[in-house]
C-alpha positions in Angstrom: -19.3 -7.2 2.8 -20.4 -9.4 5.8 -17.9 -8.5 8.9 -18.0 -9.0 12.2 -20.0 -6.5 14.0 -19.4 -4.7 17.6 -22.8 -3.6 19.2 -22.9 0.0 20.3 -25.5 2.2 21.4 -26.4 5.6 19.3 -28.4 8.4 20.2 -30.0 10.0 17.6 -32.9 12.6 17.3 -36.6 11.6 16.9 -36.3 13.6 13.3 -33.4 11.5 12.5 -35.5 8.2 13.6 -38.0 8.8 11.9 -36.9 9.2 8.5 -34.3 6.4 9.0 -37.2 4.4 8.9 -39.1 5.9 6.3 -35.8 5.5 3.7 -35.6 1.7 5.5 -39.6 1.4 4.4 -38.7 2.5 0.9 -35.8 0.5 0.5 -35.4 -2.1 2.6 -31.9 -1.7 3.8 -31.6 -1.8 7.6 -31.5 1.6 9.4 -27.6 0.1 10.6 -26.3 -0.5 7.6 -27.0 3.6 6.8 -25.8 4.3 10.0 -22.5 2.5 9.0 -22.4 4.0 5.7 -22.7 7.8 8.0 -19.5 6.4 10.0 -17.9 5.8 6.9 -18.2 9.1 5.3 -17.7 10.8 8.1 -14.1 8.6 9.0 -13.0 9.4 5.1 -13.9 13.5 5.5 -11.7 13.1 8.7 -8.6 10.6 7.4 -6.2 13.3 7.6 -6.7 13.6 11.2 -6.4 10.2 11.6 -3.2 8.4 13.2 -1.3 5.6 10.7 1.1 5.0 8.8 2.2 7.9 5.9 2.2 6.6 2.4 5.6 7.2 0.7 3.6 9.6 -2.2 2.7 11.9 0.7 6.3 12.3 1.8 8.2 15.8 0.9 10.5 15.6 -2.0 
């Protein structure tokens, strides 16, 4: 999925670099697009906490 992309900066540990780049050497996906796929998990573990819209399923009956 090719999207347009905002450019942030991101801290991460020198333990977290490094094997970043050794899973990147090994597989050849870029060290963002695992970073993005962190975000991701990390927004679905979280969706309940999240503001939006309710679907009608979650309503009481």
């Amino acid at each position: 999925m090719s999207r347009k992309k905002i450019s942030t900066t991101v801290y991460i540990t020198p333990e977290q670099d490094e094997a970043l780049k050794a899973l990147h050497d090994r597989t050849k996906v870029p060290v963002a697009e695992y970073i993005r796929q962190g975000i991701d998990l990390i927004l679905k573990q979280y969706d309940h906490l999240m503001p939006g819209q309710r679907s009608l399923f979650d309503l009481p009956k």
